[in-house]
C-alpha positions in Angstrom: 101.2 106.3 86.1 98.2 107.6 84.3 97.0 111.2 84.8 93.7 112.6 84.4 94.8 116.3 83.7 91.3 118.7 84.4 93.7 121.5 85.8 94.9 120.0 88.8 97.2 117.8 88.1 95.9 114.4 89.6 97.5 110.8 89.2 96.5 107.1 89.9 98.4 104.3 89.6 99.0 100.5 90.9 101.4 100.3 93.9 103.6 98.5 91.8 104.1 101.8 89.1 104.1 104.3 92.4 107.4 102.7 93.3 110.6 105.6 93.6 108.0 107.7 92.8 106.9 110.8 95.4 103.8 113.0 95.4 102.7 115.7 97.9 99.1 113.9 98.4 98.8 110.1 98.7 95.1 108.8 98.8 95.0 105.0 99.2 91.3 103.4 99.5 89.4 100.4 99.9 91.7 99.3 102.4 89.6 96.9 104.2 90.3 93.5 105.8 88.1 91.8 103.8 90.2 93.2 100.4 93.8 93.4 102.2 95.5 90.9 102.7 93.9 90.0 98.9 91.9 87.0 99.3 92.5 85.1 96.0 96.8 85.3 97.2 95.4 84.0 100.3 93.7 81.1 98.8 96.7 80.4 96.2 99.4 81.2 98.8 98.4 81.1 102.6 97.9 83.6 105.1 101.0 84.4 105.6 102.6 85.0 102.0 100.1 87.2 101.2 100.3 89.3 104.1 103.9 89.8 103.7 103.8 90.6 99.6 100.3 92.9 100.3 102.6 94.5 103.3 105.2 95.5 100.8 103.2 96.8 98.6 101.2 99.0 101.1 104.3 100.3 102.4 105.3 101.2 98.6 101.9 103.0 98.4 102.3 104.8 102.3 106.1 106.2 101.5 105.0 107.9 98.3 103.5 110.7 100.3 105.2 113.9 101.3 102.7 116.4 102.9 99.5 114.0 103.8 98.4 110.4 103.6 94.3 109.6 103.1 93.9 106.1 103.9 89.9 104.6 103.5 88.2 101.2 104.3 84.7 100.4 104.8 84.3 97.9 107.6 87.1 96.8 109.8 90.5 98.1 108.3 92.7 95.7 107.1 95.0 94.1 110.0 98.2 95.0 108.1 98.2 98.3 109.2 99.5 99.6 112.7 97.9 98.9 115.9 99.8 101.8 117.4 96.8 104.7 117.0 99.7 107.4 118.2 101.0 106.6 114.7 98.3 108.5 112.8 94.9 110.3 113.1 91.5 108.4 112.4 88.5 109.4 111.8 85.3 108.2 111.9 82.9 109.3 109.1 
């Protein structure tokens, strides 16, 4: 993890160096369906693999959060996420 420290204390990170980690606020963008399920693992490994390893790895990046999630996309969001909208609260910006 690498921190920018201006006061607050603010971290980003890959999903891959979030995991076992925990942090009050989670903010996890560019989450569109043109970026997730990534398209170059779709090319190199079908459909399929890729949506299983970029599943994974958003569910690393959703479970780190204790208090709030943030989740952004421009476009349509990517299809890996739940259909169920009682699950969470969108909003339209």
């Amino acid at each position: 993890m690498t921190t920018w420290d201006s006061g607050v204390r603010l971290r980003f990170g890959t999903y891959h160096s979030a995991k076992g980690l925990e942090f009050d606020y989670v903010i996890l963008p560019f989450l569109s369906d043109e970026r997730l399920p990534d398209p170059e693992h779709m090319a190199a490994f079908g459909p399929e693999n890729a949506a299983t390893n970029d599943g994974k790895l958003l569910y690393v990046g959703i479970t780190r959060a204790k208090i709030g999630l943030i989740l952004t996309h421009t476009g349509s969001p990517t299809r890996l996420l739940p259909t169920n909208l009682d699950l969470y609260q969108r909003v339209d910006r």
